[in-house]
N, C-alpha and C positions, 0 to 999 in steps of 0.2 A: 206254605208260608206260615211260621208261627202265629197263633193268634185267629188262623183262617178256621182251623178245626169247626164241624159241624158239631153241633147238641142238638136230638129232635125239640126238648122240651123248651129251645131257644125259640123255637119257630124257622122259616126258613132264612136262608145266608142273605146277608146285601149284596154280595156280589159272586154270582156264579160265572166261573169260565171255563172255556170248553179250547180244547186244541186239536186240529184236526189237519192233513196234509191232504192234499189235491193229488189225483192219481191219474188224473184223465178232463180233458175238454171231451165234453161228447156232443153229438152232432148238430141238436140242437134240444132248446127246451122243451116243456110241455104247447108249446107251437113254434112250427117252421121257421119263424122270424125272430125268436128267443134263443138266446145262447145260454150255457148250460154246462155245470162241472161237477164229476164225482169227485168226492171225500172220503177218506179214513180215519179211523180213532186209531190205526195200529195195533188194532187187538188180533188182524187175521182173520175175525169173523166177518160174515156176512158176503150178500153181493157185492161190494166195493172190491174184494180179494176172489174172485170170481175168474178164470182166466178163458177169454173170449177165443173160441177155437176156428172161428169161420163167420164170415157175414161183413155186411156195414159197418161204420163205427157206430157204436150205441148212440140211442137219444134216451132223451128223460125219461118218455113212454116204456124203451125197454125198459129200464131200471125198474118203474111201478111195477109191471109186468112180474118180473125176475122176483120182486119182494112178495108180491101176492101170491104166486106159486108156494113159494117157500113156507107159509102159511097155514 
């Protein structure tokens, strides 16, 4: 948006926004009784674009899991 433009020397923005699409409900959260959803930025990277060849549907633990490896 015009006007939105960042300057370091301004300091940081009033209003940062982020957009992101939902790719998957996974099984549950970081506990059994939490529900729980991946997201993407649509860049292609990361776990999020990951394509699951065998197993359960994921929970939040895989995902930590998957991130930490990757590391």
């Amino acid at each position: 948006m015009p006007g939105d433009e960042f300057h370091a020397a301004d300091g940081f923005p009033p209003t940062l926004r982020f957009s992101f699409s939902k790719i998957m409900d996974l099984r549950y959260g970081e506990n059994p009784h939490q529900k729980a959803a991946m997201y993407t930025n649509g860049s292609g990277v990361g776990v999020a674009n990951a394509h699951q060849v065998q197993g359960k549907e994921l929970s939040y633990n895989n995902i930590v899991d998957l991130q930490r490896r990757g590391t």
